[in-house]
PDB file with SEQRES, HELIX, SHEET and CRYST1 records, atoms N, CA, C and O in Angstrom:
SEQRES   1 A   32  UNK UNK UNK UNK UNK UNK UNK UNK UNK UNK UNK UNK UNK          
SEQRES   2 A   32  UNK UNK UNK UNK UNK UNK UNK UNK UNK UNK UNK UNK UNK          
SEQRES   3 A   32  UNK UNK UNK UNK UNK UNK                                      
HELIX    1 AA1 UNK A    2  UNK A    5  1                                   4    
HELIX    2 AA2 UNK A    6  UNK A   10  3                                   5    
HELIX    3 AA3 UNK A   11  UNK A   30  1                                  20    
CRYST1    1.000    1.000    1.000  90.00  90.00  90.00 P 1           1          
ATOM      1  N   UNK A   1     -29.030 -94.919  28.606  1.00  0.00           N  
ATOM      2  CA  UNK A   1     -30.154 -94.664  29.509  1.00  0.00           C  
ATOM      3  C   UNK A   1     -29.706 -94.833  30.953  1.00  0.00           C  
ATOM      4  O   UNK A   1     -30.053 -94.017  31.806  1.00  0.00           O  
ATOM      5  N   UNK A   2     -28.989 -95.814  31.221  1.00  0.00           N  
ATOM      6  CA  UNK A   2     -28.185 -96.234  32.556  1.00  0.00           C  
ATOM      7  C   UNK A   2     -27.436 -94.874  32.812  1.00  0.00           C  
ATOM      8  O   UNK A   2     -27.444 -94.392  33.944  1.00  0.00           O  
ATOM      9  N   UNK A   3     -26.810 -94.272  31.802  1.00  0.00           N  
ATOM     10  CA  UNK A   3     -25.833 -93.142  32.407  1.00  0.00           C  
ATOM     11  C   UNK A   3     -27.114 -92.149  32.723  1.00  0.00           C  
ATOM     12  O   UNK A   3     -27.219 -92.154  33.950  1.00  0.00           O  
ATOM     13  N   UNK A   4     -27.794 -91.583  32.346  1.00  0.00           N  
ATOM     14  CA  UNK A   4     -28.877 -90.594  32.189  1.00  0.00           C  
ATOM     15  C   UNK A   4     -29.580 -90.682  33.385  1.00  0.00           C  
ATOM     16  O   UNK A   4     -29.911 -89.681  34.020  1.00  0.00           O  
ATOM     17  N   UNK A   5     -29.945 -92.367  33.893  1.00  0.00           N  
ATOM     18  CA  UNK A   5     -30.396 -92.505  35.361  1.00  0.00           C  
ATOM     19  C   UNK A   5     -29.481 -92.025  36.533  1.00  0.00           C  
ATOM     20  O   UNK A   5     -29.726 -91.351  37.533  1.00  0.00           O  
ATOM     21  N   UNK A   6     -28.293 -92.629  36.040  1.00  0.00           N  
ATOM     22  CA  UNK A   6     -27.430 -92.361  37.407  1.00  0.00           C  
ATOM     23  C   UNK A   6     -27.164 -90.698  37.672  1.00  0.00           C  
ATOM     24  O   UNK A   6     -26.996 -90.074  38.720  1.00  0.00           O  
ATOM     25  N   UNK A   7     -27.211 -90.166  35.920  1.00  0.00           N  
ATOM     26  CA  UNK A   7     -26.571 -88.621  36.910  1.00  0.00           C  
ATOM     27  C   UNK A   7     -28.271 -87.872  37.112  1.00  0.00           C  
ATOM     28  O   UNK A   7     -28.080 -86.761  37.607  1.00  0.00           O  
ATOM     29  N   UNK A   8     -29.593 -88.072  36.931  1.00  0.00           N  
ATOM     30  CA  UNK A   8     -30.914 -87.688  37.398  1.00  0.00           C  
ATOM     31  C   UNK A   8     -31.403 -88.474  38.606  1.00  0.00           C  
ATOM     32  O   UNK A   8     -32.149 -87.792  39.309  1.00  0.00           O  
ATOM     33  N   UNK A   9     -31.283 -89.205  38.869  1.00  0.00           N  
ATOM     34  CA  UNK A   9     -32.244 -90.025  39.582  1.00  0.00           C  
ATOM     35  C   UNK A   9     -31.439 -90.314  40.963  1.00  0.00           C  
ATOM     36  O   UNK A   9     -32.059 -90.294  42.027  1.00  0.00           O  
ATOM     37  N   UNK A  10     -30.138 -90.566  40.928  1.00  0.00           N  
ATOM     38  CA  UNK A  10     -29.589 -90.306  41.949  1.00  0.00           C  
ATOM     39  C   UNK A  10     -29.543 -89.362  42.832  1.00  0.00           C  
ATOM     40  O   UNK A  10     -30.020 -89.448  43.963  1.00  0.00           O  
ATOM     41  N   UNK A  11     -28.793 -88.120  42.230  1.00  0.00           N  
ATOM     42  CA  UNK A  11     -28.601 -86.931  42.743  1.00  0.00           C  
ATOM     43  C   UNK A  11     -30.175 -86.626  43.809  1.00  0.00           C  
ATOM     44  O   UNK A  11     -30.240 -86.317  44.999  1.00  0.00           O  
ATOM     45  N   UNK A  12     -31.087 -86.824  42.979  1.00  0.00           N  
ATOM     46  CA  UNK A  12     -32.887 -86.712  43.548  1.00  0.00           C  
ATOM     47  C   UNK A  12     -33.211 -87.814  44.639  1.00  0.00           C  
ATOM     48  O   UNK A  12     -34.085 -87.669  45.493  1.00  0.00           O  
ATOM     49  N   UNK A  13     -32.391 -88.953  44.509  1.00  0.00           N  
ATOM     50  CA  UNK A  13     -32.717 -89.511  45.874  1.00  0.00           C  
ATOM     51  C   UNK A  13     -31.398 -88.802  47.143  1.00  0.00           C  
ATOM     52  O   UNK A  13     -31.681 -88.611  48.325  1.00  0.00           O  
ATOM     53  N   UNK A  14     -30.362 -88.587  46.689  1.00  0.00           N  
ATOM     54  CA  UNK A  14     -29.833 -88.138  47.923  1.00  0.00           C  
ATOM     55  C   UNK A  14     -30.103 -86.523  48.391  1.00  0.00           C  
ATOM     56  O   UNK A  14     -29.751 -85.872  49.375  1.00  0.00           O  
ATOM     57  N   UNK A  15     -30.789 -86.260  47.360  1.00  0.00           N  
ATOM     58  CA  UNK A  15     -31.594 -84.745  48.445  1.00  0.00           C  
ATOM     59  C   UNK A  15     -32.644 -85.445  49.271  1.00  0.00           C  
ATOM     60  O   UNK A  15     -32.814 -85.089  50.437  1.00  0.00           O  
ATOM     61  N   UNK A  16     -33.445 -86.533  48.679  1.00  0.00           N  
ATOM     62  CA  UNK A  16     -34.667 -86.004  49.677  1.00  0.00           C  
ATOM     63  C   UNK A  16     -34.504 -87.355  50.861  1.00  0.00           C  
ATOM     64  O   UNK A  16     -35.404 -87.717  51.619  1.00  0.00           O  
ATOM     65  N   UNK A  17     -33.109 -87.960  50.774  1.00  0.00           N  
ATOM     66  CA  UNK A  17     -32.422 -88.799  52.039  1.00  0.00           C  
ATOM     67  C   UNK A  17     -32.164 -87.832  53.033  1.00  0.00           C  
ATOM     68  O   UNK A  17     -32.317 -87.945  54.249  1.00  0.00           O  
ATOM     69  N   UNK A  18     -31.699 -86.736  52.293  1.00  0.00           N  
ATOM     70  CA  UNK A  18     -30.768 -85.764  53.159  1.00  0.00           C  
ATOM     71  C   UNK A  18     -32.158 -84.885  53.613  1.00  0.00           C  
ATOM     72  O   UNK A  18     -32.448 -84.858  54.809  1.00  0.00           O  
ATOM     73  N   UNK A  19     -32.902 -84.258  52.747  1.00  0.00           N  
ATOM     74  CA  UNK A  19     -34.070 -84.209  53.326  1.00  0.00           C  
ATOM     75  C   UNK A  19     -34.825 -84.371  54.567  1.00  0.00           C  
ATOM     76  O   UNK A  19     -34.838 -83.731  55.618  1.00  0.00           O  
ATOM     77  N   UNK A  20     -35.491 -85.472  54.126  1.00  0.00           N  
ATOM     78  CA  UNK A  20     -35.822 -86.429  55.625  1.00  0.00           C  
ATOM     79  C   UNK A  20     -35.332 -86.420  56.467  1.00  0.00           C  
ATOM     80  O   UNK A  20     -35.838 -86.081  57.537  1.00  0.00           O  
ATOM     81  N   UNK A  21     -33.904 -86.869  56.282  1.00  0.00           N  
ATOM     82  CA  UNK A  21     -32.974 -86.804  57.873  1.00  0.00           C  
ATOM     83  C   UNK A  21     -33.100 -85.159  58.527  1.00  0.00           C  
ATOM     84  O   UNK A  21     -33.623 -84.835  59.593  1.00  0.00           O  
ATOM     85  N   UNK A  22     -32.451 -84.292  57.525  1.00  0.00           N  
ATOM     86  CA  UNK A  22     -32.781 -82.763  58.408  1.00  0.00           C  
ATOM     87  C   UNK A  22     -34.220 -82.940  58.982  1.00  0.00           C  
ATOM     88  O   UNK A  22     -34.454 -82.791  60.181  1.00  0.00           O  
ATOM     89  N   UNK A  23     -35.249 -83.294  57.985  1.00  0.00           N  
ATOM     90  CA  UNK A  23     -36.785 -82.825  58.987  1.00  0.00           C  
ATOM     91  C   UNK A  23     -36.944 -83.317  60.191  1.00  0.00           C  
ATOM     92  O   UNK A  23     -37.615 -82.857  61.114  1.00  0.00           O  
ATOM     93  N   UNK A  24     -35.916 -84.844  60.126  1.00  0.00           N  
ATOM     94  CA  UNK A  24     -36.154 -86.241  61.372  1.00  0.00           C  
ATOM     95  C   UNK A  24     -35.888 -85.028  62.824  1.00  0.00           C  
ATOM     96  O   UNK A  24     -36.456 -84.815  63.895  1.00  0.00           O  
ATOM     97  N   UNK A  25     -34.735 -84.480  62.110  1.00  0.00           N  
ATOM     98  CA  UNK A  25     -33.520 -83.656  63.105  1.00  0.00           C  
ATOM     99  C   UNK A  25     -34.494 -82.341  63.746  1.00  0.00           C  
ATOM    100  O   UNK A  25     -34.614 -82.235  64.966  1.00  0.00           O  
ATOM    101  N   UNK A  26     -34.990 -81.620  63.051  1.00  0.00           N  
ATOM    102  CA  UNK A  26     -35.907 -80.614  63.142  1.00  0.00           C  
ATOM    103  C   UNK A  26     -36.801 -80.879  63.879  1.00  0.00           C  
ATOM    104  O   UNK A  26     -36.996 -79.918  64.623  1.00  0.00           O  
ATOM    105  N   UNK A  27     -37.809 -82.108  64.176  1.00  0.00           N  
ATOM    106  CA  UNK A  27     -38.926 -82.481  64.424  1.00  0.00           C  
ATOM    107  C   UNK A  27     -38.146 -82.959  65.498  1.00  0.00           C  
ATOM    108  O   UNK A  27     -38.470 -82.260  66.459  1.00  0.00           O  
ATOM    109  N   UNK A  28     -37.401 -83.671  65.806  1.00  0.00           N  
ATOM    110  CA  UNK A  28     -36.387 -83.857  67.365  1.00  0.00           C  
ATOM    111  C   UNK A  28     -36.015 -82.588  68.301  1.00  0.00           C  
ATOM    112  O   UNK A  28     -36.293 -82.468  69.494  1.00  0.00           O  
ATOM    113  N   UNK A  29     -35.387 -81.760  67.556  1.00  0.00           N  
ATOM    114  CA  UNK A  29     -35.581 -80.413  68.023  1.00  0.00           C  
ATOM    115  C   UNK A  29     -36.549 -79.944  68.756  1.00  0.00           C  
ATOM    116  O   UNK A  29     -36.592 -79.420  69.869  1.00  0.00           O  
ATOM    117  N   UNK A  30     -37.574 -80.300  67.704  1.00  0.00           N  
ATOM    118  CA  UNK A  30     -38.879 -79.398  68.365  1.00  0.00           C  
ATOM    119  C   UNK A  30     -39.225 -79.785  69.703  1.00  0.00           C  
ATOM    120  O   UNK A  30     -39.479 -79.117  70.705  1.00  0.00           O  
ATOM    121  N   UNK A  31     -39.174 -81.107  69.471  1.00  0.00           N  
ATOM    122  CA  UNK A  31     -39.770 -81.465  70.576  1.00  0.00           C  
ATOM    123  C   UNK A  31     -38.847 -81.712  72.132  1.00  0.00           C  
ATOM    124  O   UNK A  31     -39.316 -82.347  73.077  1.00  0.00           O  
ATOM    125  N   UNK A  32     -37.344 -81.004  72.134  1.00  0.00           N  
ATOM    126  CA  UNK A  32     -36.851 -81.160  73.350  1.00  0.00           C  
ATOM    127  C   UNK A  32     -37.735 -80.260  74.194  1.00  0.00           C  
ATOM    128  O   UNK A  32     -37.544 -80.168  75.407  1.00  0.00           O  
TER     129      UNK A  32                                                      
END                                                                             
């Protein structure tokens, strides 16, 4: 079950890390 978490549940938090940060980046953008 431990292996099954690490290769699902991971991968899904570092998209929506990576995620966030692009929108952080986007929404900085916008507003120069």
């Amino acid at each position: 079950m431990d292996f099954f978490h690490d290769i699902v549940v991971l991968p899904i938090l570092s998209m929506q890390k990576s995620f966030c940060e692009n929108s952080l980046l986007i929404s900085i953008d916008v507003k120069k």
